[in-house]
N, C-alpha and C positions, 0 to 999 in steps of 0.2 A: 280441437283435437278429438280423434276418435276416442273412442273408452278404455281401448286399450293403452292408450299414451296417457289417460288420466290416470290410470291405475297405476303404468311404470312412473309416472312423475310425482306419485303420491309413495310408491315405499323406498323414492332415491333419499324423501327426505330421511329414511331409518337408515339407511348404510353408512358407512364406516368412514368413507374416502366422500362425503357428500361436499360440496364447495359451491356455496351460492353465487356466484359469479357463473360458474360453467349454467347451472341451473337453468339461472335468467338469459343468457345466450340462447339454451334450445329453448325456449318459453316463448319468445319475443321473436322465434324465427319461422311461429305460425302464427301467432295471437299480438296484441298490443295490451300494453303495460295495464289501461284499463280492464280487460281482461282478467289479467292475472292477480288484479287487485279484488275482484269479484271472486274467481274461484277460489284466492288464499283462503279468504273472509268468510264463504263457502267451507270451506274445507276444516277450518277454524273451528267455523258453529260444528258439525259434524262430528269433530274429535272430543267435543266440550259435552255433547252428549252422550258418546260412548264413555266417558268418563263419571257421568251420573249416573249414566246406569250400572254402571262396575261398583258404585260407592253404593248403591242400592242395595243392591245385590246380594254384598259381601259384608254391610254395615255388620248384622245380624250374628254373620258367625263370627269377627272379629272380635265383638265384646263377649259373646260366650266364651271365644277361647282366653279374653283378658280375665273374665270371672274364676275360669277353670284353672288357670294357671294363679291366680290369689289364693283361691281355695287350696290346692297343691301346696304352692310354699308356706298357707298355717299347717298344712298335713306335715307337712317333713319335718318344720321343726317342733312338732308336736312329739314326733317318733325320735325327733334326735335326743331327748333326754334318757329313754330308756337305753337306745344305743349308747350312749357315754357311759351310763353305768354297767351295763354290761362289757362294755370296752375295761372298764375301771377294777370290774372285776376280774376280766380274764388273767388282766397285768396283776393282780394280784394273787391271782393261782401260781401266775407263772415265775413270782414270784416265790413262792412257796416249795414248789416246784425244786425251783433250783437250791434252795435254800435245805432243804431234804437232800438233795443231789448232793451238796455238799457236803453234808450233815453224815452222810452215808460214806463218804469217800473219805471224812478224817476217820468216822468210827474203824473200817478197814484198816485203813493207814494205822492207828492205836492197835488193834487186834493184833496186825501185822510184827509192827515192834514188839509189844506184849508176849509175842510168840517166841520173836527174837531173845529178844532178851532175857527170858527166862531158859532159852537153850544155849545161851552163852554163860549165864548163869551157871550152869548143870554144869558146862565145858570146864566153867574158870574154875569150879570147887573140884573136880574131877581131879584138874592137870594141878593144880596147888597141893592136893592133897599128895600125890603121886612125887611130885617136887620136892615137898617136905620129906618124904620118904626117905626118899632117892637122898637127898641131903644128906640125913642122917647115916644114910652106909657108907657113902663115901667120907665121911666125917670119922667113922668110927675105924678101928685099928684095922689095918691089911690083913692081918693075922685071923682075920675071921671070915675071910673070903674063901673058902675051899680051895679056887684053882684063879690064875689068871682071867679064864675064862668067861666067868661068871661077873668080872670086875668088868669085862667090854661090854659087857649084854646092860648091865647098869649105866656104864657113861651113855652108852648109843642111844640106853631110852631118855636118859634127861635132855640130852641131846634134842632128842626127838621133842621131848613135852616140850622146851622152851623154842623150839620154832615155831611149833604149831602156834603154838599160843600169840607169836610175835605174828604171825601171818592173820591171823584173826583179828590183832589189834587189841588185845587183851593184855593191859598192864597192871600188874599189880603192886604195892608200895615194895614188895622182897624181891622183883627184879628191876625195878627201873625209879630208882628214887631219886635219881638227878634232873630238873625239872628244866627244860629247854632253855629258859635264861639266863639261868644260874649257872648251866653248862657253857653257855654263850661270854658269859663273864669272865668265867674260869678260862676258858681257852684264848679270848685276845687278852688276858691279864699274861698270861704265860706266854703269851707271844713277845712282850715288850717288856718281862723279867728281866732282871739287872744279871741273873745268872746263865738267861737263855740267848736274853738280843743280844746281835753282834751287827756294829757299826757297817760294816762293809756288806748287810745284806739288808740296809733299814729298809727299801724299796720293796722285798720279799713277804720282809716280817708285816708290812702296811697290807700289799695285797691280800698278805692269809687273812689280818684282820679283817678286812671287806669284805672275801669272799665268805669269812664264819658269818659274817652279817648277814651278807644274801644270804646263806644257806638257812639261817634261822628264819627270814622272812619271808624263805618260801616255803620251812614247812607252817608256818602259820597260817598261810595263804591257800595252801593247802588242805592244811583242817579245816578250814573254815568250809570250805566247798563239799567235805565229808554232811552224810545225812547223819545229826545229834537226831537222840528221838524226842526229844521237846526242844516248841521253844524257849524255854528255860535256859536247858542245856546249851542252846547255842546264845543266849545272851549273855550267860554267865562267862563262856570261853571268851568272846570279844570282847568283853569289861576286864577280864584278867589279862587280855593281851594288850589292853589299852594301859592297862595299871605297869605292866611289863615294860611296853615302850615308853614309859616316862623316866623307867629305871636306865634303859638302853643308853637314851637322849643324853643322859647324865655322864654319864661316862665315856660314852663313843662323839657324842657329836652336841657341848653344850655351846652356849653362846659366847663367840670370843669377838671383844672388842677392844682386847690391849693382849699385846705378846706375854704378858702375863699371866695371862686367863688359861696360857695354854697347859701350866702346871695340873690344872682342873683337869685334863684329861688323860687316856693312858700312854696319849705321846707324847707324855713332857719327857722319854726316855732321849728321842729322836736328837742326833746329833745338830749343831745349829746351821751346818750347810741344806738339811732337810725339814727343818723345821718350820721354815718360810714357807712350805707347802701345807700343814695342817689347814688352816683355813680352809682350801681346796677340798682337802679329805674330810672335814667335819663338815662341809656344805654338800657332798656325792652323799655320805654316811644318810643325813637327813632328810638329802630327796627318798632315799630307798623309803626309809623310816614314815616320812608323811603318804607316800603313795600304797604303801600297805593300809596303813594307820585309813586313810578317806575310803578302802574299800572297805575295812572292816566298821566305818562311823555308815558307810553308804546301804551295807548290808543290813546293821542293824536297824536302821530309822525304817527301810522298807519292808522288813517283818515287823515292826510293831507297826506300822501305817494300815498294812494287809489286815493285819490283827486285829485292829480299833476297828477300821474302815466298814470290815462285816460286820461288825455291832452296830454302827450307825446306821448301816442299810434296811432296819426295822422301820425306822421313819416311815419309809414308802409303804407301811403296812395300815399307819395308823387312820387315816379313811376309811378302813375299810373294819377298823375293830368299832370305828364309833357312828357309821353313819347306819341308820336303820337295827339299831341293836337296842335302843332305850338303856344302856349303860348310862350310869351318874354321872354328870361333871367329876375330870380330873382335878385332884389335890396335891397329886408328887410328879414326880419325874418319873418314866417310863422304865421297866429292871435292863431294857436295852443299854439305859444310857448310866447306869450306875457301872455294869460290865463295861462299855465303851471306855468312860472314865478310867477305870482301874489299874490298869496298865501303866498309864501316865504317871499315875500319884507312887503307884508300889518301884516303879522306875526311877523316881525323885528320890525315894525317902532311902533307899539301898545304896544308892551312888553317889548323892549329891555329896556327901560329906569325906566320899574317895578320889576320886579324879573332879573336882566341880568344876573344872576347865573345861571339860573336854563332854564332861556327862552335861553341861547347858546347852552345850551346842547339840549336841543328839538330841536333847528334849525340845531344844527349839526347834528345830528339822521337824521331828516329829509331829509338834504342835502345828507346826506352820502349814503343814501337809495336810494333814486331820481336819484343820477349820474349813483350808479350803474346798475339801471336800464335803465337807459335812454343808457348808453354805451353798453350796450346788444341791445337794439334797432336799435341804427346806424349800429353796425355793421353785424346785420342778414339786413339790407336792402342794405349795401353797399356791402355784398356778392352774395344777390341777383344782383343785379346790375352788379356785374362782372361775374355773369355766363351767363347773359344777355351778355354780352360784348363780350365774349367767345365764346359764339354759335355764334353770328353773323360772327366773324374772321374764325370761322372754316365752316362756308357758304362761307365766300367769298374763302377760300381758296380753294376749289372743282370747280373751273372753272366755276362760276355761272355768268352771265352776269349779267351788271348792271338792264339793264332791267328784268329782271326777279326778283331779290330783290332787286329795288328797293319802294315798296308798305309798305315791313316791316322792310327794312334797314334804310330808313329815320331817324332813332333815331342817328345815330351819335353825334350830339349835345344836344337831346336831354339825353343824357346819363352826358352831363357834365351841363344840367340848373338840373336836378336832383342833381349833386353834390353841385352845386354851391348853392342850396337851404339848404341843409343839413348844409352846410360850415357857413351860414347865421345864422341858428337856433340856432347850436352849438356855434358859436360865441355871440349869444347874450345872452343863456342862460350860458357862461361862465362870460361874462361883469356881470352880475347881480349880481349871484349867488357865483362866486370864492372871492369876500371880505366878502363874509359870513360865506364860511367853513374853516373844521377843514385843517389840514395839511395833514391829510387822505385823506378827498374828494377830495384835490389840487391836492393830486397826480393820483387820478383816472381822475380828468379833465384833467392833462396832457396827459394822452393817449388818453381821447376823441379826443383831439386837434387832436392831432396826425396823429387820425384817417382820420380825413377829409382833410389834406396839403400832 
């Protein structure tokens, strides 16, 4: 073969579509097989030393760049300790941060009402004082009115003062002493009076009763959705409306399991072709009554959750009070977690002995809520914490002299007064709070336990 045909028959064998059958055809149709056995062999030796000499060549900078890239990866993760902590600490700012950000936006909010309510304040003694006035002249003999005249200018202002004041939502014990249940009581009592029911409208006198129900528990439903200026104020109105519906329950809609039971309520009036229907009306009565009742148990468990849950969020601070600070070893529980707690216990000790039915399920809610979040807490900081732990082990273990970290290895102990803080916190908030909860929560405190031994 010319040299040019050794050349195309030497880079067929690099292509794509190469097939040694065609190969040996054109091979074998200028040369004989002996031939081809020589140049293979040829060709062989050839390629076996452009291959030494490429490994020659190249040996040299491959292991520098295997050196340079060793060196590299003790560099980085040399650098990655200072970066975690400065990561550690950003989240701790931003932390803080927001924590301020908050901090600022209840104090407004307080200012705000503050403002409020000392101008309604002003309003309420203004318009009561005026009220009492006014009362007094109309109370007193006609004969000392001058003219007709002066007796309309009087009605039209009290007039006036008690609207405004109804428009403001300003009540006072001398206009509105009838308290919404007691009104509620009153009016389906007086529906099924022996002197007011009449037999031939019992279907009417049933609806008014129903609808005075609805009407009562929407305006409950209602208030509730109103901005109270503490949450005081709004726990107090849902444990009063909860103590209310126990009163309701008793009279509109108790437990009937003999035709008997129905004297218990206020349709034992109901003639006996409509009284096979109670049941029905005591079972509609109680749906209204439980569906109110789960939003006002549902509202309150997530204001105190909200409530607790901010105090717990200190946790994620505590790395960062005890590492590099030469603070003592902790002895107590943290003042976060005495505030966290508080709630619970001052929520226990006001109710339990009023509705304990109804106030253990709200405390269980609550409890049960509380742990699980508070158990997500511990343990994203105690994972923080051991990757802290981590990177430092994998520092020392690259030949680092002490002197070299020691500036940001110092934390050794300070890794275990961190624990030992956490250990503290969770400990007290189990003393408190585990003779409260349900057998749920117990078990999620156990793994809290867990977590920190």
């Amino acid at each position: 073969m010319s040299l040019n045909e050794v050349v195309s028959w030497k880079e067929s064998f690099f292509k794509d579509d190469f097939n040694v059958d065609i190969s040996l055809s054109k091979f074998t149709l200028k040369s004989d097989l002996e031939t081809l056995k020589r140049d293979l062999k040829s060709y062989g030796t050839e390629l076996q030393q452009q291959m030494t000499e490429i490994l020659k060549n190249e040996t040299e900078a491959i292991v520098n760049l295997a050196e340079y890239l060793t060196n590299l990866n003790a560099k980085i993760e040399h650098l990655s300790l200072p970066f975690f902590q400065l990561r550690e600490e950003i989240m701790a700012l931003l932390k803080l941060i927001k924590t301020a950000e908050m901090s600022y936006k209840m104090m407004l909010y307080g200012i705000k009402n503050n403002n409020t309510n000392k101008n309604n304040l002003n309003l309420k003694l203004g318009a009561i004082s005026s009220s009492v006035y006014i009362d007094k002249m109309l109370k007193s003999s006609a004969d000392s009115f001058e003219d007709i005249i002066s007796l309309e200018h009087i009605v039209a202002k009290y007039s006036f003062q008690r609207s405004y004041m109804d428009e403001l939502n300003i009540i006072t014990t001398d206009m509105k002493d009838i308290m919404p249940t007691v009104a509620l009581w009153k009016a389906v009592s007086q529906c099924f009076h022996e002197d007011i029911y009449l037999d031939q409208l019992a279907d009417q006198f049933v609806k008014l009763s129903m609808l005075t129900l609805s009407r009562y528990l929407k305006w409950c439903e209602t208030t509730l959705q109103s901005n109270f200026s503490t949450h005081q104020s709004t726990e107090q109105f849902i444990m009063n409306c909860l103590i209310d519906f126990s009163i309701v329950e008793k009279f509109m809609c108790p437990a009937i399991e003999t035709p008997a039971d129905i004297n218990n309520t206020v349709y034992k009036i109901l003639d006996s072709s409509v009284v096979i229907l109670v049941p029905k009306i005591v079972k509609a009565n109680l749906k209204s009554i439980t569906n109110v009742l789960n939003l006002m148990k549902s509202s309150l468990v997530k204001m105190k959750v909200e409530e607790i849950c901010y105090q717990l969020q200190h946790v994620e601070a505590i790395p960062r009070l005890y590492r590099r600070t030469n603070r003592s070893i902790p002895k107590e529980a943290s003042p976060y977690m005495v505030e966290a707690v508080k709630p619970i216990t001052t929520f226990h000790s006001a109710f339990q002995n009023v509705i304990s039915h109804k106030s253990t399920e709200i405390l269980n809610d609550i409890i049960l809520q509380v742990t699980k979040q508070y158990l997500e807490l511990v343990q994203g900081v105690l994972r923080s914490v051991c990757k802290t732990e981590e990177s430092l082990r994998r520092l020392k273990s690259r030949n680092v002299t002490t002197e070299e970290i020691s500036p940001q290895l110092d934390s050794g102990s300070d890794e275990k007064k961190i624990r030992e803080q956490i250990k503290l916190d969770v400990a007290y908030f189990l003393n408190k709070l585990q003779p409260l909860g349900s057998i749920e929560s117990r078990q999620i405190m156990d793994v809290l336990k867990k977590e920190t031994h």
